[in-house]
C-alpha positions, 0 to 999 in steps of 0.5 A, a space after each residue: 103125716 110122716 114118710 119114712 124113707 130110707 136111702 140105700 147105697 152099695 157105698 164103694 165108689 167114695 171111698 175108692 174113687 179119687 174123683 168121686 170124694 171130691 163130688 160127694 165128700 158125705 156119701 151120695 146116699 147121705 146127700 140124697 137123704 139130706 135133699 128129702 129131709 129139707 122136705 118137712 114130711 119126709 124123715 130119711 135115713 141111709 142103709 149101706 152095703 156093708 151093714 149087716 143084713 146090708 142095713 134092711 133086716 125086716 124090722 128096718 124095712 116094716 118102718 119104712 114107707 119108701 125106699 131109694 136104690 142106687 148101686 153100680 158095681 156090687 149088684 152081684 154082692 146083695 144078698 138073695 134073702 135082702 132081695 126078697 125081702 125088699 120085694 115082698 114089702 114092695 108087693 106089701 105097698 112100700 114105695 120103691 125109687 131106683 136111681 141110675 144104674 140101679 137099672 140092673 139091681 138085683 131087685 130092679 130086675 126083679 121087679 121088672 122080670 126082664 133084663 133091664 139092659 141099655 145102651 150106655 157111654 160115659 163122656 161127661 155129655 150135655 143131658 136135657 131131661 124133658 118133661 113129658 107128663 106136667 101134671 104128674 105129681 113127680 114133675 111138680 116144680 119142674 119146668 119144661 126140662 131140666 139140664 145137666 151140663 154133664 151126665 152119663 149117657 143111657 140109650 135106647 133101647 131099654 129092656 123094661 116092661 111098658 110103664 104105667 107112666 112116662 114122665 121124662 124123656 132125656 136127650 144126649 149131646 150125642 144124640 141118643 134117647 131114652 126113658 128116663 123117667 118111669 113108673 110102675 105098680 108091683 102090688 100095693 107098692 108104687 116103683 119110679 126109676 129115675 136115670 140121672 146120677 152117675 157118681 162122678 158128676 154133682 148131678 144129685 147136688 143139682 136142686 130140680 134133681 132134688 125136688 124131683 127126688 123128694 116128688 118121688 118119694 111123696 108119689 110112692 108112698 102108699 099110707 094104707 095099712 100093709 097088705 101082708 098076705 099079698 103073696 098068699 093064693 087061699 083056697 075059698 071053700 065052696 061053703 064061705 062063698 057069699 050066694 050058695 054054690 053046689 059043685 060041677 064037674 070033677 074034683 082033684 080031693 076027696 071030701 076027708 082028704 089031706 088038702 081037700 078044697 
């Protein structure tokens, strides 16, 4: 078996930001994808903002199984066609992992249908992400809780539809909480958004981090063939039904009629 998982990333704040070179000298979207590579069955491969098509054109997103979505200031700058594209291979079955401030994605939003607003405050604070759901395939190898000495703060409330799952729960040395770890079903396709990684903190470098993020994509990818026709709504006319039907009631159409069903 091989996943096929690309690692998309706005990649703005590496070559802008003093501090944040320094945290991740290869890009973050790189040292994500070399963290899923030291996984045997994952190939991973990096799409930015600036690429043409922003690094999804169709054919790109066809051969992927998984896609991971960080971004932070140029939410706005994604293309309109790009996000309807990576929705409906999502509602295809593609798996879709977005990370910290991905929440208010253009494609997150989408999916959710709410707006995914929070609470936040950046202090470089102590975060412990407990979690709450250990036998959940995205919580394998992970204790009771994972610490990070810095973190970006994300309160409650967050505006995201009630998940299918909630696996992680984080605390801030402020006091605040919040649901850092969830997951849902869009389709075929399997989501996970996941808090923790603002860029000025080594928080993807951190190994349980790591392994949570190669979980992640092993839980979303889905191997069944593409559901292409997701987004179709076909009439079934009432002579293809399995037992035999006879019409009651009105009909919009005439039998003969452009659109007849």
């Amino acid at each position: 078996m091989t996943i096929r998982a690309v690692v998309w990333n706005e990649f703005i704040h590496e070559k802008e930001n003093a501090v944040v070179q320094a945290v991740y000298p290869d890009s973050i979207h790189e040292t994500i994808a070399r963290a899923l590579r030291e996984d045997g069955e994952i190939t991973a491969t990096t799409a930015t903002l600036e690429e043409p098509e922003h690094g999804l054109s169709q054919n790109r997103l066809d051969e992927t199984d998984v896609l991971l979505w960080w971004g932070h200031k140029a939410h706005g700058q994604v293309s309109d066609a790009v996000v309807d594209r990576v929705q409906q291979r999502v509602n295809e079955g593609m798996g879709l992992v977005v990370l910290h401030s991905g929440h208010f994605s253009k494609i997150f939003k989408r999916m959710m249908g709410t707006p995914c607003s929070l609470r936040w405050r950046e202090a470089g604070e102590r975060e412990r992400l407990w979690v709450i759901n250990p036998s959940h395939p995205i919580a394998q190898g992970i204790d009771k809780a994972i610490e990070l000495p810095n973190s970006e703060m994300y309160g409650e409330p967050f505006l995201v539809p009630e998940p299918l799952e909630t696996v992680f729960v984080s605390w801030f040395e402020g006091g605040e909480v919040f649901r850092s770890g969830l997951t849902y079903q869009r389709g075929a396709g399997r989501i996970f958004y996941f808090e923790p990684g603002h860029e000025t903190y080594p928080i993807y470098h951190d190994p349980q981090i790591q392994t949570v993020l190669r979980n992640a994509v092993r839980w979303a990818y889905n191997p069944a063939k593409p559901w292409k026709d997701v987004s179709e709504a076909p009439n079934v006319p009432i002579e293809t039904a399995r037992e035999k039907l006879e019409r009651k009631g009105g009909s919009l159409h005439k039998a003969g009629e452009a659109g007849y069903r």
